[in-house]
C-alpha positions as CSV (number, residue, x, y, z in Angstrom):
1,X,171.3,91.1,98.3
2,X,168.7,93.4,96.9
3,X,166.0,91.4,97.8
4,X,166.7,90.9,101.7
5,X,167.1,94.3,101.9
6,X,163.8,95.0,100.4
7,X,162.1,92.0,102.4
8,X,163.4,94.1,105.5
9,X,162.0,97.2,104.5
10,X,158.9,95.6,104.1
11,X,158.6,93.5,107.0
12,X,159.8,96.8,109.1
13,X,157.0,99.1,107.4
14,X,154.5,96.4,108.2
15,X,155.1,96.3,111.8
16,X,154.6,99.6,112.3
17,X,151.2,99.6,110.6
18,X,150.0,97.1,113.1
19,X,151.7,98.6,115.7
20,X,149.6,102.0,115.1
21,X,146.5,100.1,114.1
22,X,146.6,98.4,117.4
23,X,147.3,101.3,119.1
24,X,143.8,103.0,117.4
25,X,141.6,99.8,118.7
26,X,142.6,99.9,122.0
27,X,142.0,103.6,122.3
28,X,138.6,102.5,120.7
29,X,138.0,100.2,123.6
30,X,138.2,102.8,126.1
31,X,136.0,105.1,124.8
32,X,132.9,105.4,126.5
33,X,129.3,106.3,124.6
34,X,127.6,109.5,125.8
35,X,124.6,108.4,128.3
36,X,121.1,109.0,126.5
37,X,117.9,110.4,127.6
38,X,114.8,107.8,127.4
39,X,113.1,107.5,124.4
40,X,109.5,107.8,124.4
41,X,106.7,104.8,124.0
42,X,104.9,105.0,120.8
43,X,101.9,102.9,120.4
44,X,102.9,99.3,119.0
45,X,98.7,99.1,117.4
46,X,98.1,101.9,115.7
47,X,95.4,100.5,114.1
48,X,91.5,101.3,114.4
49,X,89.4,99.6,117.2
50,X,85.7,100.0,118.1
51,X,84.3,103.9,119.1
52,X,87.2,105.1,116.8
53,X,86.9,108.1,115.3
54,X,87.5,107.6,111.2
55,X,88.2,109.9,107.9
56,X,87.8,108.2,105.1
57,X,90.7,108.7,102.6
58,X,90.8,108.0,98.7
59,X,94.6,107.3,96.9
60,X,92.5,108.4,93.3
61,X,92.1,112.2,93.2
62,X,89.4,111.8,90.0
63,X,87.1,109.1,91.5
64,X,87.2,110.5,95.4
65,X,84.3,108.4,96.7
66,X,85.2,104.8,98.2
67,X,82.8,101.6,97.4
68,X,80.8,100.8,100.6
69,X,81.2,96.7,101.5
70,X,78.5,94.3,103.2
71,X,79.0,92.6,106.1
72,X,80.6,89.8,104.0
73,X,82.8,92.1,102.6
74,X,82.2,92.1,99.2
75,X,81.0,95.6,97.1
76,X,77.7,97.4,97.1
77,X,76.3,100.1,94.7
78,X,76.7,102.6,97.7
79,X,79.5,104.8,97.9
80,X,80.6,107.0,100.5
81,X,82.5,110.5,100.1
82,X,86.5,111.3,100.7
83,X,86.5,112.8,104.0
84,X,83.5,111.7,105.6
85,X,84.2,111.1,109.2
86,X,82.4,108.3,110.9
87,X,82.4,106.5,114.7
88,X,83.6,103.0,113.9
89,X,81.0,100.9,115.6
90,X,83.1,97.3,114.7
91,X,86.2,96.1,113.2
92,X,86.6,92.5,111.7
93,X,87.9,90.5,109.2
94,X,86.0,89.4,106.0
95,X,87.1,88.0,102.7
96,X,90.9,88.6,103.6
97,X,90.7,92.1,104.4
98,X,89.9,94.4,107.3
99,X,86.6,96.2,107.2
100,X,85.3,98.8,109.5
101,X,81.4,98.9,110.2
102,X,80.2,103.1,110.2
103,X,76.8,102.1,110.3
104,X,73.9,99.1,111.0
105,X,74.8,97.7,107.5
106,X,77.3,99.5,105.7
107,X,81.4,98.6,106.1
108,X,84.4,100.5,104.9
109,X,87.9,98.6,104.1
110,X,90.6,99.7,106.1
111,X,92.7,100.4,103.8
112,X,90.5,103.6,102.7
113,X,89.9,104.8,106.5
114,X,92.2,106.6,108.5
115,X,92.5,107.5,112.4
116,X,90.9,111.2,112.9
């Protein structure tokens, strides 16, 4: 006898729950979102293209001069300062990285140029 009476208690406290739970969705349906302004267009390329201007940036505060690349891409013994700004007169790939030519024969990785 204890038990029915307990199994209606419980199935009567359940009902409600769902009933108030289905009450909250519905009000949920109805609401409507606040109309937003436009969002603005950012570049989808950030990245450096020919006539760019260029700053060259070094992650090692001790050593702050960057190894200048051939054409080819690998190292020379020239080096060029942190925070030399240069035009960048091409931009290709070469050994599996990006380099940026500043002069007739000297190239920069891209990774140690930034937009100026």
């Amino acid at each position: 006898m204890l038990s029915k009476k307990m199994v209606k208690v419980v199935s009567v406290v359940a009902s409600m729950g769902l009933m108030s739970v289905g009450a909250s969705v519905s009000q949920a349906a109805s609401f409507e979102a606040p109309k937003l302004g436009t969002a603005q267009v950012m570049p989808t390329d950030p990245s450096i293209k020919k006539g760019d201007k260029i700053f060259v940036t070094v992650k090692d505060t001790k050593n702050q001069k960057v190894n200048v690349l051939n054409a080819q891409g690998h190292k020379t013994t020239q080096k060029v300062s942190m925070g030399s700004t240069y035009t960048a007169k091409d931009v290709k790939k070469a050994a599996g990285k990006k380099i940026v030519k500043i002069n007739k024969s000297q190239w920069l990785d891209a990774k140690d140029v930034v937009k100026d």
